[in-house]
C-alpha positions in Angstrom: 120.0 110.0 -69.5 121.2 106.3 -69.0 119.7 103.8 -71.1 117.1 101.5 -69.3 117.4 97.9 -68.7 116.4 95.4 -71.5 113.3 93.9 -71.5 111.1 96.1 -70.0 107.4 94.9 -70.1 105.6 98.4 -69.3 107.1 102.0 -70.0 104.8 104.6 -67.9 105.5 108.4 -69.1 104.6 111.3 -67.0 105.4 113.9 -64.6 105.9 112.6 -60.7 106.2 115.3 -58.1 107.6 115.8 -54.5 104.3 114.5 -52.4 104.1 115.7 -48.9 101.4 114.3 -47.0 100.1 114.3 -42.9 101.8 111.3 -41.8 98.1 110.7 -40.2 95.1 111.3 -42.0 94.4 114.6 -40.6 94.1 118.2 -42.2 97.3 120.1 -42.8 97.1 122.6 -40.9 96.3 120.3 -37.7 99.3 118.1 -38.9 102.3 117.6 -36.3 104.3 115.6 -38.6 104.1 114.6 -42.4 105.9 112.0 -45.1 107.9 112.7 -48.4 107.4 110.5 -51.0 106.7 110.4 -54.8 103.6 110.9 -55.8 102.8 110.9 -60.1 100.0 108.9 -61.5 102.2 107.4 -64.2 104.8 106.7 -62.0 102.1 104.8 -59.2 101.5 102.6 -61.9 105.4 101.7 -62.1 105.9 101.1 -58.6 102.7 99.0 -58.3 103.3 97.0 -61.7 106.8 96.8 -60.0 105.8 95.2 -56.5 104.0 92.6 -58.5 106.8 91.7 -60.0 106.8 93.2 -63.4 110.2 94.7 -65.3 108.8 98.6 -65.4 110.4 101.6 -66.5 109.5 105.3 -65.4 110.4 108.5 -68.1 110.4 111.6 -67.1 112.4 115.3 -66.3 113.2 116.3 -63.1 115.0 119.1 -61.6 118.9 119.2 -61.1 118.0 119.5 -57.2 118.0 117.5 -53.7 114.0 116.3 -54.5 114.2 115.3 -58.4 117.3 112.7 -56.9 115.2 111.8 -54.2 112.3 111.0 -56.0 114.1 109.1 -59.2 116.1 107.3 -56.0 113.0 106.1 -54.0 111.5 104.8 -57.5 114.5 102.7 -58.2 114.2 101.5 -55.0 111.1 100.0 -55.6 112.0 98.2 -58.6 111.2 100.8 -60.6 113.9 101.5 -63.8 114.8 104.9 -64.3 117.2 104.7 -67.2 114.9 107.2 -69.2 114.5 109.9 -66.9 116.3 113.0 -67.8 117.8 115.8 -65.2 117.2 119.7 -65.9 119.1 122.2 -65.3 117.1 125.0 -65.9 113.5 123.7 -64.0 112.5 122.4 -60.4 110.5 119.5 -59.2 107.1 119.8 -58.7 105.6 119.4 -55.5 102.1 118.7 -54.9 100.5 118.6 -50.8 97.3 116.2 -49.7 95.2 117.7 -47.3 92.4 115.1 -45.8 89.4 116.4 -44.4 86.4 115.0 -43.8 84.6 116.2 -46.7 87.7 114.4 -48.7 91.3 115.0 -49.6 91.8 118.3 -51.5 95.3 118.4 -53.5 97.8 121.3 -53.6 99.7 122.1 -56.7 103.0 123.8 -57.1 104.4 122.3 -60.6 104.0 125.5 -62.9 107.5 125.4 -65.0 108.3 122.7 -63.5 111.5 120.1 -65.5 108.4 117.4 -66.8 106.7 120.7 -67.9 109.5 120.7 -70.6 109.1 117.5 -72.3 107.7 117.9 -76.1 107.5 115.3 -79.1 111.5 114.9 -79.4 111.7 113.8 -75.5 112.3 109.6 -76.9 113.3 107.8 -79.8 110.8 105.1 -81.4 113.2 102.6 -80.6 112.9 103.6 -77.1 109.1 104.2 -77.1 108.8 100.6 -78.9 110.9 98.8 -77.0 108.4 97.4 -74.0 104.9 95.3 -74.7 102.9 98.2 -73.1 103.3 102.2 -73.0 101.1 104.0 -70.5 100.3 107.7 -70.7 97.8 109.2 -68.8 95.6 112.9 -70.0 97.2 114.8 -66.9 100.6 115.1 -69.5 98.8 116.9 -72.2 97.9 119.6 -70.2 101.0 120.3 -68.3 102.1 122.7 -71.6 102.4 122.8 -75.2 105.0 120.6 -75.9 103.8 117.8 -73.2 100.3 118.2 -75.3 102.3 117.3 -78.8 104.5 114.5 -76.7 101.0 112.5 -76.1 99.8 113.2 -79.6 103.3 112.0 -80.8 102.9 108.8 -78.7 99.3 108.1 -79.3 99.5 108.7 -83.5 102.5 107.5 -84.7 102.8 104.3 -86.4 104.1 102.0 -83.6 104.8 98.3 -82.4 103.6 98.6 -78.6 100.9 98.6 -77.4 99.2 102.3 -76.0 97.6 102.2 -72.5 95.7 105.3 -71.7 93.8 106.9 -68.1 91.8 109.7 -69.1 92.7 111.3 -65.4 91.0 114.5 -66.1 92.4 117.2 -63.3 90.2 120.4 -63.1 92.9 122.4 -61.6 94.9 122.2 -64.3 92.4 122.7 -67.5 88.7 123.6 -67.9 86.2 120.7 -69.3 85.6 122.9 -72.5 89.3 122.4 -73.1 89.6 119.2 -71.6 86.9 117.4 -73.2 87.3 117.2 -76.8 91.1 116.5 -76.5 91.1 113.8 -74.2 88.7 112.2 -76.1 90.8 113.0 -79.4 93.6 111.1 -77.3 91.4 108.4 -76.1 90.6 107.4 -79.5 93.9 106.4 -80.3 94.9 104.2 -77.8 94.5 100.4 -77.4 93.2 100.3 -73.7 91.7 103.3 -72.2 90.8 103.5 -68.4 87.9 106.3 -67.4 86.2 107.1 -64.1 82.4 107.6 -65.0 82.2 110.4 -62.7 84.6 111.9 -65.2 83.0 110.6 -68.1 80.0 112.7 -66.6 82.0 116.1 -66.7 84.2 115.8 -70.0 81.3 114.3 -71.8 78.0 114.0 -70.3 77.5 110.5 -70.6 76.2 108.3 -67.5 76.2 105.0 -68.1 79.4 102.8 -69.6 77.6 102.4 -72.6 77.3 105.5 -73.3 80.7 105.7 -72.6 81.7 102.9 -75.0 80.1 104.9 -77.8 81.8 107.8 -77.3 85.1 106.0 -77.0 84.7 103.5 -80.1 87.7 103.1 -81.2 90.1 101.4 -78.6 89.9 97.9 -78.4 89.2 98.4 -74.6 87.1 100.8 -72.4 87.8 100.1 -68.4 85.3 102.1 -66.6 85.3 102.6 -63.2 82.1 103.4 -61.1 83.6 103.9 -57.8 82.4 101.9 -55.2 79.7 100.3 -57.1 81.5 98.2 -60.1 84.2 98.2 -62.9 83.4 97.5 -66.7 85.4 96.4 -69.5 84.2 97.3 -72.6 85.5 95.6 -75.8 83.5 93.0 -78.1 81.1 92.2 -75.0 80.9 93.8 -71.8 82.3 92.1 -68.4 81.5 93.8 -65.2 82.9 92.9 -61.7 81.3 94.9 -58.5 83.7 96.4 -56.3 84.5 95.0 -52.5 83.6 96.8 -49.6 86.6 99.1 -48.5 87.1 101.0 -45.1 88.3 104.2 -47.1 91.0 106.2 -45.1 92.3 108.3 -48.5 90.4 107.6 -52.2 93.7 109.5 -53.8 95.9 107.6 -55.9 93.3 104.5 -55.8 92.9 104.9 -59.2 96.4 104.1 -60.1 96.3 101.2 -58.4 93.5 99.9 -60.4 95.0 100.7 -63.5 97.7 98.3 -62.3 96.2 96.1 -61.3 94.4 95.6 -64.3 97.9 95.9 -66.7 99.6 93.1 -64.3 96.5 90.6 -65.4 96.8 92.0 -69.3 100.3 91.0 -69.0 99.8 88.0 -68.0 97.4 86.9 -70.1 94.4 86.7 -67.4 90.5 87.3 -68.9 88.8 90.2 -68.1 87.2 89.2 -65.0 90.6 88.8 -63.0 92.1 91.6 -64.9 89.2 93.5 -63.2 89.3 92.0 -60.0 93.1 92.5 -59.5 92.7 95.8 -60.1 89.6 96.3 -57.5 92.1 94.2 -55.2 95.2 97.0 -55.9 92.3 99.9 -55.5 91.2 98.4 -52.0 94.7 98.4 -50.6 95.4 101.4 -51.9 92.6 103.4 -50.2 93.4 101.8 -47.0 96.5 104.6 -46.4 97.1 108.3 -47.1 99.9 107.1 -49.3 100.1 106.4 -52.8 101.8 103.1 -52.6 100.4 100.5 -50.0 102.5 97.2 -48.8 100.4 94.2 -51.5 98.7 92.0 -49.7 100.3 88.0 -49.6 100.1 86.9 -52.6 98.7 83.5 -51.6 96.1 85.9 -50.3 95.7 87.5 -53.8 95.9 84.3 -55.7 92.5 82.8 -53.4 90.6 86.4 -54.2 90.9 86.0 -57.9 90.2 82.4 -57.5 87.3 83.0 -55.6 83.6 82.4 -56.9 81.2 85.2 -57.5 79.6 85.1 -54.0 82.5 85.0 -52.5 84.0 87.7 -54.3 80.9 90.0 -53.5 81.6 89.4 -49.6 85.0 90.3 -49.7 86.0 93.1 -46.9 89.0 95.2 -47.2 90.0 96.7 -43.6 88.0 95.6 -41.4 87.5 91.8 -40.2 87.2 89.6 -43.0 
């Protein structure tokens, strides 16, 4: 492991796999040609932090084979430091495949034993862990295996100096909601900022509205729930809403990431929760405008009028189609 540049502002932690996807959004088995990027939620949120010009590290495992280099080389590319990812010997890559259909994108996993697999509690030093203003974890680690599960908990309940960022990202293919549930809540409850779906606050924890989802998740100073197409809340002392734009979906996968960016990006630079909100709706829209994880930002000029914009404005705002 090298050691990571200094003054990193975010650390994101998780496992990124091999992501082969059509090359147009078609099912794969109708596919005549596809793309091979990274695809890791943690690891989204680096490369999006990074394109907006933030100093971002990624930490991980990957296999000792031609994928794991690929994947830590295409996420230094991007401005993305990788001085805390570790090679393994003894474990592959995961891979994961996107199939779009018109009922939505289904996901294919093949990361069982895979080298993040292997991380436990003793994976980073404090020193390392406290080094940046933010950490961000996400719920898909804990239930990648045992020692992932007592990483998070390590990160999430130790006595630390940074900051813990935290998106509940409840997969169904890789644990059942009566497991799920009343651990990622456990985890929740530890962090500082915590980002939900309400959809998914619906399955782990039968609660509709964001209130209700505020009470279950008391403790954080922030709750960022996101209601799909209909709003974003953030939840602290008061509540601030901010309704989604109108998006011309191609692929909702990954969209979530984007919004979680989005969102850090205004934290970090000290914008109120309004913008912080509406940059990540702005990250979101982008991202949903492509099969792949990471879409080209828009100008920044462009980005600087839309979080500028007035409320009225702001609800008329059109992502892919004419504006």
């Amino acid at each position: 492991m090298a050691e990571p540049s200094s003054g990193l502002e975010v650390l994101c932690l998780g496992e990124t796999m091999s992501l082969v996807a059509p090359a147009a959004p078609v099912p794969l088995e109708q596919a005549p040609a596809f793309t091979l990027s990274a695809g890791g939620a943690e690891s989204n949120v680096a490369v999006h932090l990074a394109a907006l010009g933030h100093r971002v590290g990624w930490a991980s495992r990957v296999g000792d084979d031609p994928l794991g280099r690929r994947m830590v080389a295409s996420l230094a590319a991007a401005g993305v430091d990788t001085g805390l990812v570790e090679v393994c010997a003894d474990a592959p890559t995961g891979v994961y495949f996107k199939d779009p259909g018109p009922a939505g994108t289904a996901v294919y996993y093949y990361r069982s034993g895979s080298a993040a697999s292997t991380m436990d509690e003793n994976f980073l030093t404090d020193e390392q862990l406290d080094a940046p203003r933010l950490l961000h974890v996400s719920g898909i680690t804990p239930a990648l295996s045992d020692g992932c599960d007592r990483l998070i908990r390590h990160l999430l309940t130790r006595p630390r100096r940074c900051r813990v960022t935290f998106d509940v990202n409840y997969r169904p293919a890789l644990w059942p909601v009566a497991e799920a549930a009343p651990r990622l809540r456990e985890l929740a409850q530890f962090a500082d900022v915590v980002f939900v779906g309400l959809d998914e606050a619906a399955t782990l924890w039968g609660v509709e509205t964001p209130d209700g989802v505020r009470k279950m998740l008391d403790r954080p100073d922030t709750v960022v729930v996101k209601d799909g197409a209909n709003a974003a809340y953030a939840l602290g002392a008061d509540t601030v809403a901010v309704p989604a734009p109108e998006v011309a979906v191609v692929e909702p996968v990954g969209a979530g990431d984007a919004f979680a960016a989005g969102y850090l990006s205004g934290l970090l630079r000290g914008e109120d929760r309004v913008r912080c909100l509406r940059l990540g709706h702005i990250l979101a829209a982008h991202s949903l405008l492509s099969t792949e994880d990471h879409m080209p930002l828009p100008d920044r000029d462009a980005v600087a009028g839309w979080l500028g914009c007035d409320d009225q404005q702001w609800r008329c705002l059109r992502f892919g189609r004419n504006r």
